[in-house]
C-alpha positions in Angstrom: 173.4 -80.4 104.3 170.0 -79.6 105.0 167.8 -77.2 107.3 168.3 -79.5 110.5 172.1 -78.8 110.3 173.2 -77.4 113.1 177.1 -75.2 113.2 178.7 -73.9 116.4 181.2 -71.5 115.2 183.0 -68.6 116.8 184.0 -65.3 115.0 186.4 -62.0 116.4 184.4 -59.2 115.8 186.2 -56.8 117.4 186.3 -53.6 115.5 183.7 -54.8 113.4 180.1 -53.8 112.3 177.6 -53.6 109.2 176.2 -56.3 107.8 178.0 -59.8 106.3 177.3 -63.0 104.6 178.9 -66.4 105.8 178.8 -69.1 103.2 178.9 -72.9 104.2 180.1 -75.3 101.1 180.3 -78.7 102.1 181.6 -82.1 100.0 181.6 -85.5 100.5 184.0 -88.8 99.6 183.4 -91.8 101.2 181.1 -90.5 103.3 183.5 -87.5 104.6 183.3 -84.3 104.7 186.3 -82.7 102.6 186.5 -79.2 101.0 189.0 -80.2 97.9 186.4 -81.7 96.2 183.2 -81.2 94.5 180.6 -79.0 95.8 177.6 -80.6 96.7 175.8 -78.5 99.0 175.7 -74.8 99.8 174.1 -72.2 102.1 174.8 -68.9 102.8 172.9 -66.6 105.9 173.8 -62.9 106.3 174.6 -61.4 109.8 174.3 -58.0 110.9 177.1 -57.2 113.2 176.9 -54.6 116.1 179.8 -52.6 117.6 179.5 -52.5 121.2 176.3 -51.9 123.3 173.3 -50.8 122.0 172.6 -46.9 122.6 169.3 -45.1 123.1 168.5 -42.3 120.7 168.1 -38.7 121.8 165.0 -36.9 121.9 165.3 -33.0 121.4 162.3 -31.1 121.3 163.5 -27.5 120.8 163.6 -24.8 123.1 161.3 -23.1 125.2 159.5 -20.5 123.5 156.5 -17.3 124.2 153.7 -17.6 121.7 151.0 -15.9 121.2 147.3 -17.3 121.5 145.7 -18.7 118.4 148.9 -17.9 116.4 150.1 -20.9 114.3 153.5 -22.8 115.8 155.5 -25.2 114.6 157.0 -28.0 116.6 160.4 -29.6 115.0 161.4 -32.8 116.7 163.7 -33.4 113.7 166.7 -32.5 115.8 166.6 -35.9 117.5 169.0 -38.6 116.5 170.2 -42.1 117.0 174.0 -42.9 118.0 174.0 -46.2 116.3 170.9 -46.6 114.1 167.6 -44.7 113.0 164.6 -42.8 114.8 161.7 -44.7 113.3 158.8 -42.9 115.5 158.1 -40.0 117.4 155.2 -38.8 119.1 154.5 -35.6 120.5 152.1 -35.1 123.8 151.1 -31.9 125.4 148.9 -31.4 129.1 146.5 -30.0 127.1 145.5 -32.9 124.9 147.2 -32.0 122.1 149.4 -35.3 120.1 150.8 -36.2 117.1 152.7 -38.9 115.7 154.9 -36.4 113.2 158.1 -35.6 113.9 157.3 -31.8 113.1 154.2 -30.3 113.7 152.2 -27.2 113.1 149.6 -26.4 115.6 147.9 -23.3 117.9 147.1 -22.8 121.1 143.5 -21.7 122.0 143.9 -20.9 126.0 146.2 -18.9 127.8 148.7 -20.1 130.0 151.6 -22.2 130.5 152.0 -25.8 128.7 154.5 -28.6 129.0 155.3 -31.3 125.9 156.7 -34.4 125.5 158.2 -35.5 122.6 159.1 -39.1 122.7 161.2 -41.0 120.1 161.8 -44.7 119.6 164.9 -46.1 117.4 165.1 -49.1 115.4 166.1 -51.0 118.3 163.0 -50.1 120.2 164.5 -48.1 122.1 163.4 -44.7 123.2 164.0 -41.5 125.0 162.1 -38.3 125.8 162.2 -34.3 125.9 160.3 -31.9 127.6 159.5 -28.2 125.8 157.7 -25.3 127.7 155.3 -23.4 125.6 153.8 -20.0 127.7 151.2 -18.5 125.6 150.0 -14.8 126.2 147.5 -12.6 124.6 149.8 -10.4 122.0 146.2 -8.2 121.1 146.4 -5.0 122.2 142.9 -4.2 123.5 141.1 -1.5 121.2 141.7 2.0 122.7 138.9 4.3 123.6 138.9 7.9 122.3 139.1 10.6 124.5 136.1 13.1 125.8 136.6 17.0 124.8 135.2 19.5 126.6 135.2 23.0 125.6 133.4 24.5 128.4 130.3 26.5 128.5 128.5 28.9 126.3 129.3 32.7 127.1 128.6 36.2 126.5 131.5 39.1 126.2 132.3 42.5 124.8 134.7 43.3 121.8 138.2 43.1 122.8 137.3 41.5 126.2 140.1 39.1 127.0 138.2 35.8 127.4 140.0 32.4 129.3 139.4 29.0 127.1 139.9 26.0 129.3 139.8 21.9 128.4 140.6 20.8 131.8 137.4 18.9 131.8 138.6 16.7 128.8 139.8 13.2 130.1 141.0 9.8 128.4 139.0 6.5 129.4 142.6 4.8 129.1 145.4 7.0 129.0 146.4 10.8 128.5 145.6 13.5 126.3 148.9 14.9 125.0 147.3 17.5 122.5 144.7 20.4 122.6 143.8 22.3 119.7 141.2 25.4 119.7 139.7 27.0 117.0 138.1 30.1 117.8 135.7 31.0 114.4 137.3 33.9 113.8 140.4 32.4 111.7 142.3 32.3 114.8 143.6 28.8 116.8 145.6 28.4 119.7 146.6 25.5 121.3 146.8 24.4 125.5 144.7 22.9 127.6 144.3 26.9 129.1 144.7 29.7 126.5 142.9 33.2 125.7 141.5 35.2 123.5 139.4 38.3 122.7 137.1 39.3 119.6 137.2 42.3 117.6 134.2 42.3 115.8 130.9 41.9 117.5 128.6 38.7 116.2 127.9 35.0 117.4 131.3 32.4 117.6 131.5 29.1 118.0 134.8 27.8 119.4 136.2 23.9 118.7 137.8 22.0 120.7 140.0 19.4 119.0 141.7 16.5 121.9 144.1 14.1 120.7 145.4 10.9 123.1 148.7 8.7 123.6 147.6 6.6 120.8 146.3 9.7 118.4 142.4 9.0 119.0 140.8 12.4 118.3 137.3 13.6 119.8 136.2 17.5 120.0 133.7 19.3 121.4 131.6 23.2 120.4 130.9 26.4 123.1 129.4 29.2 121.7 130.8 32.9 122.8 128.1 35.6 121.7 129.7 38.8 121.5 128.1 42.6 121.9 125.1 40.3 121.2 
């Protein structure tokens, strides 16, 4: 036997795969082949049976997700499998020029909006199938919040025990509501309302604080002076 030998052969597979080895042993008398006697040649070639039809592996690229702009996300392809072999590639591609050739990744993205990626994966048949994944990305900073503007009113002149009105109507928040307003009159006494009132007992030169607080607990205040039998 040598490498020009050529065997037509049939085998039932049925049921069958994996991998196998088929021997050939051949020996000759009188110039016939017979297999009760001495060996003098041998060969063996292996054969890699496969059940049925070849199937395509199956791509899954995860879910859709919400992310948040330059935060850090990680892209796990290693869901995907193969039916009837191994996944030996995968390559991720993104509208926004992003790719890799991992099968998970970490990356960010850097612009608002809404992105669509592919994750492709080929098996060790070279075949291949595909998933799409939806990434929206949104700004999750909260912009910075302004402080509010106090107003205490105007200066004034009174007499002891003249009941005087204290209003902060004219206090106002840039971006959202003042919920608090606290007044300090210099004379130990406080009150708190945007409108309250109040009335000295001793005659001499005040000065009255207006404390605001916003939504978000920003703070600003603002000073009227109340002169007083003065």
């Amino acid at each position: 036997m040598d490498s020009s030998s050529v065997f037509n052969f049939q085998i039932d597979t049925s049921g069958l795969s994996g991998q196998y080895t088929i021997k050939v042993i051949t020996s000759v008398i009188d110039g016939i082949c017979d297999k009760t006697n001495d060996v003098i040649s041998q060969k063996s070639v292996n054969i890699n049976v496969v059940s049925g039809i070849m199937q395509n592996p199956v791509a899954d690229a995860g879910s859709d997700r919400t992310v948040c702009l330059n935060e850090n996300v990680v892209l796990d392809g290693s869901d995907s499998y193969d039916p009837d072999g191994t996944i030996v590639s995968y390559l991720w591609n993104f509208d926004d020029g992003f790719n890799s050739a991992q099968s998970v990744v970490t990356r960010a993205f850097t612009s608002l909006g809404v992105f669509t990626g592919t994750l492709v994966v080929t098996d060790n048949d070279n075949l291949g199938s595909q998933d799409n994944l939806v990434v929206t990305v949104i700004n999750c900073t909260s912009p910075t919040n302004q402080a509010p503007i106090a107003d205490a009113g105007s200066d004034r002149t009174a007499q002891i025990g003249q009941v005087l009105q204290f209003s902060g109507s004219g206090s106002y928040d840039p971006d959202g509501t003042i919920v608090s307003y606290l007044w300090n009159f210099g004379d130990s006494n406080y009150d708190s309302g945007m409108n309250v009132n109040h009335a000295y007992s001793i005659n001499g030169t005040y000065t009255v604080t207006l404390v605001v607080t916003d939504n978000l607990g920003a703070q600003d205040s603002d000073t009227s002076i109340v002169y007083i039998g003065v």
